[in-house]
C-alpha positions as CSV (number, residue, x, y, z in Angstrom):
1,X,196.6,167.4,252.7
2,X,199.8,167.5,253.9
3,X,203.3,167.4,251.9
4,X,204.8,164.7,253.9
5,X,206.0,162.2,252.0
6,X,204.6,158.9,252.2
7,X,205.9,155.6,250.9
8,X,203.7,152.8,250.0
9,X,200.5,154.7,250.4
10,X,198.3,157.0,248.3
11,X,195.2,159.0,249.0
12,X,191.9,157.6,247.2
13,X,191.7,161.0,245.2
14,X,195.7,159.8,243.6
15,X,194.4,155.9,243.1
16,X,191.3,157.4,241.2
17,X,193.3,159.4,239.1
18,X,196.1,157.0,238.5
19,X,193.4,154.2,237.4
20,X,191.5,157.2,235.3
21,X,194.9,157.7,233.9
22,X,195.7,153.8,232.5
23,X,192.1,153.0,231.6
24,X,192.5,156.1,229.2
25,X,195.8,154.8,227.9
26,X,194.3,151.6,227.0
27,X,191.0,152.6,225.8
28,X,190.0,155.2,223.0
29,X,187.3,158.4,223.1
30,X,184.9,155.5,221.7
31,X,184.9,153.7,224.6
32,X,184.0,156.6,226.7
33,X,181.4,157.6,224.3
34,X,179.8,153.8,224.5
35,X,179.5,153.9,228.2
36,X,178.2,157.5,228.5
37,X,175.6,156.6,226.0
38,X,174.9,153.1,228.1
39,X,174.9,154.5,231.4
40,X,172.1,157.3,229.5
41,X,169.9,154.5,228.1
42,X,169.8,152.9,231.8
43,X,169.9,155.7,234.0
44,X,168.3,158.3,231.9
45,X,165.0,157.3,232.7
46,X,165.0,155.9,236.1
47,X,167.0,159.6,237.1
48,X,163.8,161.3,235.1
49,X,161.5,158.8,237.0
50,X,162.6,159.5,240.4
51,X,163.0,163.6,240.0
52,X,159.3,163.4,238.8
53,X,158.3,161.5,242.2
54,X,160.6,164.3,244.3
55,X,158.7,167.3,242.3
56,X,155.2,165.6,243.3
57,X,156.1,164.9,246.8
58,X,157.8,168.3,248.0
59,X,156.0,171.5,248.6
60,X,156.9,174.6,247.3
61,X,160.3,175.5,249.0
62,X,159.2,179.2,249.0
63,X,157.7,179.8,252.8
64,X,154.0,180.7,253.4
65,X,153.9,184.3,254.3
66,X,151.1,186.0,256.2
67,X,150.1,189.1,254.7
68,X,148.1,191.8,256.6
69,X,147.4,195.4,255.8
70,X,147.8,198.4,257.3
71,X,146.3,201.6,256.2
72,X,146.4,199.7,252.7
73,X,150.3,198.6,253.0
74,X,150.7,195.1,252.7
75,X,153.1,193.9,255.5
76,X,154.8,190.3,255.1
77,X,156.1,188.2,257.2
C-alpha cells in the first residue's frame, strides 16, 4: 500500500479494524465468548459434515508409483 495520504477514503483492511475496534468498546469478552460458542453449535457440525464427505471423495494425494526391479533394487518412479 502506498503512503499517500488519502482524504475521505479507507482501505477495507482499516474499515474492518476500525469496526473490530468499536464493537469491542461496546461489548465485553462475554459477548465474544457467546458468539464463538454459537457459531460452534451451528457450524461445528456442518464443518465436520462436509470434511467427512471431502475425505471420502478424494484419493490419496500421494501419487501412484511404478515400481520395477532391477537385479533386486527397487526403482520408483
Amino acid at each position: 500500500m502506498s503512503n499517500e495520504k488519502r482524504k475521505g477514503k479507507m482501505t477495507v483492511e482499516e474499515a474492518g479494524r476500525k469496526g473490530g475496534e468499536a464493537t469491542s468498546e461496546t461489548h465485553g469478552e462475554e459477548f465474544y465468548s457467546d458468539i464463538g460458542k454459537k457459531g460452534g453449535k451451528i457450524g461445528g457440525p456442518r464443518v465436520r459434515e462436509l470434511m467427512r464427505k471431502e475425505k471420502s471423495t478424494k484419493k490419496s494425494r500421494l501419487p501412484e508409483l511404478t515400481i520395477l526391479s532391477l537385479e533386486g533394487v527397487p526403482i520408483f518412479f
